[in-house]
N, C-alpha and C positions, 0 to 999 in steps of 0.2 A: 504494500500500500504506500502511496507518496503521501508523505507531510507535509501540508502545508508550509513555508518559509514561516510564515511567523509564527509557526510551532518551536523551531529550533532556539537554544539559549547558548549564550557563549561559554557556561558553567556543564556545557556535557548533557543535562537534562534538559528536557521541553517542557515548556507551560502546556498546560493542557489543551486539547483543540476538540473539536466537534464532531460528532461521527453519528451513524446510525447503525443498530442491528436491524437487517433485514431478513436474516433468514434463524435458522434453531437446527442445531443437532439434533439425532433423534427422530425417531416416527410419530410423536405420540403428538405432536405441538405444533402451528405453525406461526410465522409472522403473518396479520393481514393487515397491519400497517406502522412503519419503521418507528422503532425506540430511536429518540434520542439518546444519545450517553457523551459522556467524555472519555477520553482517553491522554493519559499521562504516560510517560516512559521514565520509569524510575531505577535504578542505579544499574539493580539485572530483571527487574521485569518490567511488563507492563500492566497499568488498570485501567480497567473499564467501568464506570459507574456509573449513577446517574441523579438526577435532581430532584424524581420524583416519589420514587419507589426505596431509595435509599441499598440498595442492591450493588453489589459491583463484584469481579470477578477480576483474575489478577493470575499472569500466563507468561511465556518467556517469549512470544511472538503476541502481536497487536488479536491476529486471528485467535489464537489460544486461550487469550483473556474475555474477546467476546463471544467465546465459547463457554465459558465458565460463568460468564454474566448471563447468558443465556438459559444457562442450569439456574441460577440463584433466581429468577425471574419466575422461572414453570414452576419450582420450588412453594416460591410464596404464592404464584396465583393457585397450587396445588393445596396448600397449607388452609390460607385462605376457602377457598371454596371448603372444604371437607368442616369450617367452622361458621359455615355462613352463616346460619341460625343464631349465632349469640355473638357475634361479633359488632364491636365500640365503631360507631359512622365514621371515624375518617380511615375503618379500612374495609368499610363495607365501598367507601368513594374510591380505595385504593383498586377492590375487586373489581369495580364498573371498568375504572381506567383500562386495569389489566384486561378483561375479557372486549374491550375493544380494540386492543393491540395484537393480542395473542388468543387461539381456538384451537379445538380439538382436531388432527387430522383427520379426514372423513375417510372411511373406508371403500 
């Protein structure tokens, strides 16, 4: 993947820059409309995180980490849903978010 220039720091590390997950590991999950996240390169890895869900994954290639964000994501919209019934509204508002990001692969 290319890094934007004004990613790069003249101390070796990058400020963070902007990216999207579009797609997911895995059968069970799809993207049906791209996560925003950030993406940092820290000393020997990288992370992926994000602003909304509080979620981030962290990988020794940029792909690896939002690979792992990717898990941390169907994770909690898995978690999530299986608690839906007694779950506090901002993560019932988190579950809405997720389930219009992320669905079940159709068979």
């Amino acid at each position: 993947m290319n890094r934007p220039a004004a990613a790069l720091s003249t101390e070796g590390e990058t400020a963070p820059f902007s990216d999207q997950v579009t797609s997911l590991r895995g059968p069970r999950y799809r993207v049906v409309n791209p996560v925003q996240v950030r993406i940092q390169h820290e000393d020997d890895y990288h992370l992926v995180a994000d602003d909304v869900f509080a979620r981030y994954g962290t990988g020794s290639t940029v792909a690896e980490a939002k690979a792992e964000y990717g898990r941390a994501l169907v994770d909690y919209l898995e978690e999530l849903t299986e608690l839906e019934e007694s779950l506090a509204p901002h993560l019932v508002a988190d579950l809405s978010r997720l389930r219009k990001l992320i669905e079940p692969r159709r068979s």
